[in-house]
C-alpha positions as CSV (number, residue, x, y, z in Angstrom):
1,X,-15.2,-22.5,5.3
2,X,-17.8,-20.6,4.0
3,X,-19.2,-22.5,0.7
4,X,-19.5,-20.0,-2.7
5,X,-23.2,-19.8,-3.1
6,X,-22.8,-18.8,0.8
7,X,-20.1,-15.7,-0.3
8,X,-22.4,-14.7,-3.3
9,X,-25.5,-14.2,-0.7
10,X,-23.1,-12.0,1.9
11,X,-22.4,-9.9,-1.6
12,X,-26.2,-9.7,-2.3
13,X,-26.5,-8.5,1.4
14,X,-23.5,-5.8,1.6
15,X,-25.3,-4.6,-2.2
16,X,-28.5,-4.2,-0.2
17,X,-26.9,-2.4,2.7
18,X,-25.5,0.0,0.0
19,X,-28.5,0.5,-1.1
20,X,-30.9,0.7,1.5
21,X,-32.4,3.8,3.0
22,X,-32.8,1.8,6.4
23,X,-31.7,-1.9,7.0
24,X,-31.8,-4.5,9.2
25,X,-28.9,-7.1,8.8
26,X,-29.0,-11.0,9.2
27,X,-26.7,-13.3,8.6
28,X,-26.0,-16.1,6.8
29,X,-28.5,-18.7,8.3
30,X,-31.2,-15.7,8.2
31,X,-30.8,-14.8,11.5
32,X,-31.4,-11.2,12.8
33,X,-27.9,-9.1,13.7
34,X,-29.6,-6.2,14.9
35,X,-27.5,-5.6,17.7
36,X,-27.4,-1.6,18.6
37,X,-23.8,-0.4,18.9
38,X,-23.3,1.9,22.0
39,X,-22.5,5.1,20.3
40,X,-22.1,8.9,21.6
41,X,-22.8,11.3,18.9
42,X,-21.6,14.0,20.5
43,X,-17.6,13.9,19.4
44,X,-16.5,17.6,20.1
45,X,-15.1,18.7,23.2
46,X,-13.5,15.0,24.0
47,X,-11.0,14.9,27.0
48,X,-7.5,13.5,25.1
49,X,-6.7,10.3,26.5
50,X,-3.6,9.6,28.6
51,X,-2.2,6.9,26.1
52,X,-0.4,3.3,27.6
53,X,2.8,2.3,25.8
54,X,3.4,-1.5,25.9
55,X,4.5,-2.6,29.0
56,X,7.7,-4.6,27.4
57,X,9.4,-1.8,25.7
58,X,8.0,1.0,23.1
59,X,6.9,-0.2,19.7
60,X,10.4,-0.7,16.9
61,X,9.9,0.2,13.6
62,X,9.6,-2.8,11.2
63,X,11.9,-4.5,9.1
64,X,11.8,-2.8,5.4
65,X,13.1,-5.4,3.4
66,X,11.5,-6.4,0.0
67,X,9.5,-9.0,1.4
68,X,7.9,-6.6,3.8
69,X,4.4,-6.5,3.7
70,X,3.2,-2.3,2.8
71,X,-0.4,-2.9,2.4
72,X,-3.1,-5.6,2.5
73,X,-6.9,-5.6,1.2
74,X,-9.4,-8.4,0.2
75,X,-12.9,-8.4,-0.5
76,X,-15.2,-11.3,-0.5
77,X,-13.2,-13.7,-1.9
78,X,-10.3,-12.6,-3.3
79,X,-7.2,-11.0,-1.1
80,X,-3.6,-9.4,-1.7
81,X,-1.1,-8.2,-0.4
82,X,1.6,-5.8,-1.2
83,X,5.5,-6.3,-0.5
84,X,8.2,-3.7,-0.3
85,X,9.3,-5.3,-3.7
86,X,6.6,-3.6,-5.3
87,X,5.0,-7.3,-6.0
88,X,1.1,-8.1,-5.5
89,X,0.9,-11.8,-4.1
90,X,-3.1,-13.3,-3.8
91,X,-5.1,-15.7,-3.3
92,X,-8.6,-16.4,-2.9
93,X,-11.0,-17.0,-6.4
94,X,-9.6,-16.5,-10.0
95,X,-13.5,-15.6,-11.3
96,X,-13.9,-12.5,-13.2
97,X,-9.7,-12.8,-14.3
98,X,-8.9,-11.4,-10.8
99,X,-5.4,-13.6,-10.8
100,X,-4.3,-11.3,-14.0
101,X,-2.8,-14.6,-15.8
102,X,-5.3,-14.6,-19.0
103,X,-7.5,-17.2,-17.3
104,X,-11.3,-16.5,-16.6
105,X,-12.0,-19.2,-14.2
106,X,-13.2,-20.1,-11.1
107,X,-12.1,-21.2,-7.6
108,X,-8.8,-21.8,-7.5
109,X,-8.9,-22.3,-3.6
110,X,-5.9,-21.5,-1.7
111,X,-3.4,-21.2,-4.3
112,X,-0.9,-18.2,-3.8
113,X,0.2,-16.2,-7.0
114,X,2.6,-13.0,-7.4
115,X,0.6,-11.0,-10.2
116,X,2.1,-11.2,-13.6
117,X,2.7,-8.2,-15.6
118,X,2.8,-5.8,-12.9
119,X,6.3,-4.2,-10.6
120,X,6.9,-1.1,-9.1
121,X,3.3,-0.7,-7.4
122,X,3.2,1.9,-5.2
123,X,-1.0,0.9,-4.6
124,X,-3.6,-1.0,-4.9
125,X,-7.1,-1.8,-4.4
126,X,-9.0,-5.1,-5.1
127,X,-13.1,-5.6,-5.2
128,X,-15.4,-8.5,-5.5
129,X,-14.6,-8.0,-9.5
130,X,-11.6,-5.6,-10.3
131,X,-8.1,-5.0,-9.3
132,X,-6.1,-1.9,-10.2
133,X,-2.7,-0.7,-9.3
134,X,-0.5,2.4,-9.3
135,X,3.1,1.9,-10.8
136,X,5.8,4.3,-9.8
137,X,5.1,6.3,-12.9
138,X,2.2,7.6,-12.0
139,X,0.0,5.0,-14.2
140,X,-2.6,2.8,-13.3
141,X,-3.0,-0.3,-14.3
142,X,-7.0,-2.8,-13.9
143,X,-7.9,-6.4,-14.3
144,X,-11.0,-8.4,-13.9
145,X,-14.6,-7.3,-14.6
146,X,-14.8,-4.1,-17.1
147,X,-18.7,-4.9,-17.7
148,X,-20.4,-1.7,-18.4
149,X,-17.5,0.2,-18.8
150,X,-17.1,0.9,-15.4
151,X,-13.4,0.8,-15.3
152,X,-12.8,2.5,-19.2
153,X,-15.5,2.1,-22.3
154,X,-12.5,1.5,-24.7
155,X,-11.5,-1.9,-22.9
156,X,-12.5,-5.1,-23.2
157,X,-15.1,-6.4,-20.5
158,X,-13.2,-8.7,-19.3
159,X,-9.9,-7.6,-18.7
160,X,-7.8,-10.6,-18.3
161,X,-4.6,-9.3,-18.0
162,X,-3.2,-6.2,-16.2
163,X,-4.2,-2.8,-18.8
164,X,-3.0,-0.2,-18.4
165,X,-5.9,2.7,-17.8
166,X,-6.1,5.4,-20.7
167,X,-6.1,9.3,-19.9
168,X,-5.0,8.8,-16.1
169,X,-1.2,9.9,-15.2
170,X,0.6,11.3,-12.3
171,X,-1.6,8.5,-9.7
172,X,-0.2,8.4,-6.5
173,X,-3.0,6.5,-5.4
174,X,-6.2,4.2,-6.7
175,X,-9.8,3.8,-4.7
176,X,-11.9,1.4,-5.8
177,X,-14.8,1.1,-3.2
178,X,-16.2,-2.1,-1.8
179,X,-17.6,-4.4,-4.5
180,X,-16.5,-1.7,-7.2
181,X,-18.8,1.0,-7.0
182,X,-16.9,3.9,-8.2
183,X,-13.2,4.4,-9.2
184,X,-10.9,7.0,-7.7
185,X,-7.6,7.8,-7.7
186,X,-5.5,10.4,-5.7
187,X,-3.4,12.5,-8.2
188,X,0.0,15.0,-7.8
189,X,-0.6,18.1,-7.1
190,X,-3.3,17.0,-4.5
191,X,-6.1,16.8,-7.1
192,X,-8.9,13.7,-7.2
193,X,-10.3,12.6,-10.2
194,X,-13.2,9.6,-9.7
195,X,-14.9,8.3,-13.0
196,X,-17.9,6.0,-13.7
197,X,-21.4,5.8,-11.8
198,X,-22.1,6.5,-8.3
199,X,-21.7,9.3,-5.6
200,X,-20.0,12.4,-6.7
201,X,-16.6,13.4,-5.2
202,X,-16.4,16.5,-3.4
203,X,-15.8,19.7,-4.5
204,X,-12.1,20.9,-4.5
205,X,-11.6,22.0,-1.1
206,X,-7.7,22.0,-0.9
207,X,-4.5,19.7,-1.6
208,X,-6.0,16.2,-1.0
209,X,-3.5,13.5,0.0
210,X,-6.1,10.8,0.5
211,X,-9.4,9.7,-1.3
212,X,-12.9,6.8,-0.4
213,X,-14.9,5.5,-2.7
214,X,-17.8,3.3,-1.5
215,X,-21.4,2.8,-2.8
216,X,-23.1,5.4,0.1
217,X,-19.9,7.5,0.0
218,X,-16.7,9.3,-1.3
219,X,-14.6,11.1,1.2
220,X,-11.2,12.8,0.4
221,X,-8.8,13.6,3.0
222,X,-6.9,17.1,3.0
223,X,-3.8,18.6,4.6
224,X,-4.1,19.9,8.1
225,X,-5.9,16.3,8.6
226,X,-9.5,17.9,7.4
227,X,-11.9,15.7,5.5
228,X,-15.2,16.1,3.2
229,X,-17.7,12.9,2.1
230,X,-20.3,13.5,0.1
231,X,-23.0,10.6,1.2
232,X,-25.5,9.3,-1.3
233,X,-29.5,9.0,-1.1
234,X,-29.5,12.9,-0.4
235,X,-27.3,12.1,2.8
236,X,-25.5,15.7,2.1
237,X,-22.3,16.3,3.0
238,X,-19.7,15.0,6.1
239,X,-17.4,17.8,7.2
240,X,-14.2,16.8,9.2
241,X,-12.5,20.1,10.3
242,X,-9.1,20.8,11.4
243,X,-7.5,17.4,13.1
244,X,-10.4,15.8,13.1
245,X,-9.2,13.5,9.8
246,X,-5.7,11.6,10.4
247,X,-6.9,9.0,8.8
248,X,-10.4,7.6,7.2
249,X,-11.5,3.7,6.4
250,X,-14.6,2.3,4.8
251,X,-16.8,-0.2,5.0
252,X,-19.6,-1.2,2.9
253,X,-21.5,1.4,4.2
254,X,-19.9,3.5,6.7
255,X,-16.9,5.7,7.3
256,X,-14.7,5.8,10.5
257,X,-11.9,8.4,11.1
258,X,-9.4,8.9,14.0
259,X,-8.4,12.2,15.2
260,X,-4.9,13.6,16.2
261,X,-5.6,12.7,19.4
262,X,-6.1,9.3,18.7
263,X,-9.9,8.8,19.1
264,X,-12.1,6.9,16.4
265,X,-15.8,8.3,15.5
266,X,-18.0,6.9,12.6
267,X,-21.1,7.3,10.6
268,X,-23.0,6.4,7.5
269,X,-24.6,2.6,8.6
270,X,-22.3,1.5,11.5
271,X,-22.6,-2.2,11.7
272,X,-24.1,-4.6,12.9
273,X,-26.4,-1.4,14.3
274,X,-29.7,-1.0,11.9
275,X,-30.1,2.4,12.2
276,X,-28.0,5.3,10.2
277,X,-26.1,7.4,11.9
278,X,-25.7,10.7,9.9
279,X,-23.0,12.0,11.4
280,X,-19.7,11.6,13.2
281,X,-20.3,9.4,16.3
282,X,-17.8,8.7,19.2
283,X,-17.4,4.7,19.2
284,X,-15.6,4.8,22.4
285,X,-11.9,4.2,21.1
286,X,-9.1,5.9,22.4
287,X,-5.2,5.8,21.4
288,X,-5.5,4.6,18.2
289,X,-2.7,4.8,16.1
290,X,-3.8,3.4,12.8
291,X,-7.9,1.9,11.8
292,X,-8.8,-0.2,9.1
293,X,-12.1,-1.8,8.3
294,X,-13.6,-5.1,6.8
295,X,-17.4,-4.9,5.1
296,X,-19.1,-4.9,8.4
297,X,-16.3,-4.5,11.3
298,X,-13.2,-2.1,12.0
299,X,-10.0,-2.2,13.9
300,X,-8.0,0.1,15.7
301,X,-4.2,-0.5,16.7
302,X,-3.6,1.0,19.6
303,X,-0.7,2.6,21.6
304,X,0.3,0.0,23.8
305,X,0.5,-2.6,21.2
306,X,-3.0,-4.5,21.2
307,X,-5.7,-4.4,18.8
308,X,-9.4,-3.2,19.2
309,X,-11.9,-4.1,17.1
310,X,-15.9,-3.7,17.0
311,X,-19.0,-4.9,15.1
312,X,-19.8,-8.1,13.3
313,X,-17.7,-11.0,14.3
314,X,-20.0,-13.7,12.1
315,X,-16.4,-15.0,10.8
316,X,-14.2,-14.5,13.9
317,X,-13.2,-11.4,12.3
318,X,-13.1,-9.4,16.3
319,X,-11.6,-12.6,18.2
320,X,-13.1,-16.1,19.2
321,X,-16.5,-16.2,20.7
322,X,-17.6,-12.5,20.4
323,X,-21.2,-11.4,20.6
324,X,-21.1,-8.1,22.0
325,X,-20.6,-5.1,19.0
326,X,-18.9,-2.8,21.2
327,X,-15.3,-2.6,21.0
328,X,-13.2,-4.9,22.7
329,X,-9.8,-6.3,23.0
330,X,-8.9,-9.1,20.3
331,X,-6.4,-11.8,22.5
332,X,-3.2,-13.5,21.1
333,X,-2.1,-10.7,19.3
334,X,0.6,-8.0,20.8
335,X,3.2,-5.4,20.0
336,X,1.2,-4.1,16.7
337,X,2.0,-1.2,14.8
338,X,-0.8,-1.1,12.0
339,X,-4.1,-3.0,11.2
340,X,-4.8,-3.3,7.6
341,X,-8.4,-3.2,5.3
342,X,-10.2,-6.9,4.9
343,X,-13.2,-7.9,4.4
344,X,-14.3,-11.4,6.3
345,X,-11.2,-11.6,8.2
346,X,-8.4,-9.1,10.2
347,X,-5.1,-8.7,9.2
348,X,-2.5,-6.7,11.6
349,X,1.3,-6.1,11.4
350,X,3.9,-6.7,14.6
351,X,6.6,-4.4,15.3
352,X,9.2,-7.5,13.7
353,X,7.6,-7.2,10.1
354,X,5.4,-10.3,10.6
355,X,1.3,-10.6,9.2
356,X,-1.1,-11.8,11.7
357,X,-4.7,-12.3,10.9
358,X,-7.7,-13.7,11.9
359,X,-11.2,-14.4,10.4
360,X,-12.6,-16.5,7.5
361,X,-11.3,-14.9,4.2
362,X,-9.2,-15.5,1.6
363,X,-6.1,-13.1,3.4
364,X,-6.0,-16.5,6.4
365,X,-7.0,-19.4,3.8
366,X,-10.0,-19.6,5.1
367,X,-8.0,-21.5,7.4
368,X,-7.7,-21.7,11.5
369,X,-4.7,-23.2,12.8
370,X,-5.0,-22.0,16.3
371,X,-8.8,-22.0,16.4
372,X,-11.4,-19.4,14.4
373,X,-11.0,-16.3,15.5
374,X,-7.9,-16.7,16.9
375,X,-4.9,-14.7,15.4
376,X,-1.9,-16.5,13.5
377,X,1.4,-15.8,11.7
378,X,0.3,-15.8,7.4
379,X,3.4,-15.8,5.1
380,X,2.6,-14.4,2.4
């Protein structure tokens, strides 16, 4: 288990990779991970992939009962989850009021808590310092760190219990970007409204049903699967045409997307490589049916059931024993249907309604019953 001041310094370095013009990472005992990550940046014209299905039967659809887990998300040391009850369960550090119980404390280790004060979510999104939600009607709700006004300038700074969000209604669904860089949420009607410092949205280019926010980029999503980031430091603008934009995830830096045929490209500063990539880049993933990323990995579900993931694997976050960035097969895990946002750890969902994750966060415990790395049932 990682110690605090140890999670603190990965914050400082994901701030500096935010930041940085060019960068070259290290980890945690100031070693170099400048590992280049085989990428082909030329995307169009792809061959579609002949897809596998899992060779014990095709994939069911999960159980939807109100213990069933909808969505998961953690960053640095604080992770939720999201149940079909409409119910936020966490764990992970109580610092900045991120337990929503009118404590502002620290450390409060392992301990597992259904969020007071808030039912009916429909989303949510937790940072390093805030949480927010979206209730059914449409309003959304923050807790945590409010210092600088950066989630509303008429509430307090330190927001220790849910609060509802002034001038916001008819949210569908909230953004708030690794480490809280700039709030977003996804409106009815399509329409995107962001707030507070940071890189400007995109101009209205159609009825948006999904929206980014990180601290190089915000990207919305538009029907007919199109997408459009704008990327910080005079990056310009990304431009996903028709297609090209089922689905988009973030990482501290950098933006991956699959396509309707199922294959993954990203840009922006694709860990654990050191240079940018400016555009979208083939990773080599085919078949994937659903991506999520961590601050400096991503993971693909694919077709036939398994899991690929690629990048950093400091905390076991790709499988045990990893070393090589490019994507590859994480063992012990079968029969997914989605792979969910993390940070320091993995988190994917079977076709039987269980949670499996791997990794050192605060999603597993920062604990590793099987080994680290090694995936394992969580009930949450």
């Amino acid at each position: 288990m990682r110690s605090m001041g140890q999670r603190i310094a990965w914050v400082g370095l994901a701030a500096a990779v935010g930041c940085a013009s060019s960068v070259s990472l290290v980890d945690q005992d100031g070693a170099s991970v400048d590992a280049a990550l085989p990428i082909d940046t030329t995307v169009a014209d792809r061959e579609p992939a002949t897809c596998p299905l899992p060779v014990d039967g095709p994939l069911r659809t999960p159980p939807t009962g109100a213990g069933a887990v909808v969505e998961v998300d953690e960053d640095i040391a604080f992770g939720c989850v999201l149940r079909r009850d409409g119910r936020i369960r966490c764990r992970g550090s109580g610092i900045h009021g991120l337990f929503a119980d009118g404590l502002d404390e620290g450390s409060r280790g392992n301990r597992m808590v259904t969020l007071p004060g808030l039912d009916d979510v429909r989303s949510f999104d937790v940072s390093a310092f805030v949480g927010c939600a979206v209730r059914g009607d449409g309003s959304v709700w923050c807790w945590g760190d409010n210092t600088g006004g950066r989630v509303h300038p008429d509430l307090p700074r330190r927001m220790l219990l849910p609060t509802r969000v002034p001038g916001i209604d008819g949210a569908r669904r909230v953004a708030n970007g690794v480490l809280w860089m700039r709030p977003c949420v996804l409106l009815d009607g399509g329409r995107v409204h962001c707030w507070g410092a940071g890189v400007l949205p995109p101009e209205d280019e159609g009825r948006a049903i999904d929206v980014l926010s990180l601290a190089t980029h915000v990207c919305i999503r538009y029907e007919g699967d199109r997408a459009r980031c704008n990327v910080g430091g005079d990056g310009g603008v990304v431009t996903l045409g028709e297609g090209a934009a089922t689905q988009l995830s973030a990482g501290t830096s950098f933006v991956c997307a699959t396509d309707r045929a199922g294959s993954v490209s990203c840009w922006g500063y694709v860990p654990p490589n050191s240079r940018p990539v400016p555009t979208p880049a083939d990773v080599g993933v085919r078949c994937a049916t659903s991506i999520a990323s961590g601050a400096f990995h991503t993971c693909a579900s694919l077709t036939d059931g398994t899991v690929t993931c690629w990048g950093d694997n400091r905390y076991g976050q790709r499988g045990p024993g990893v070393t090589d960035p490019a994507p590859s097969r994480v063992p012990g895990i079968d029969r997914v249907v989605r792979v969910f946002r993390t940070a320091s750890s993995s988190c994917a969902l079977r076709d039987d309604g269980s949670l499996w994750c791997w990794g050192d966060g605060p999603i597993t415990g920062y604990s590793h019953p099987a080994g680290l790395g090694v995936p394992f049932r969580v009930e949450w």
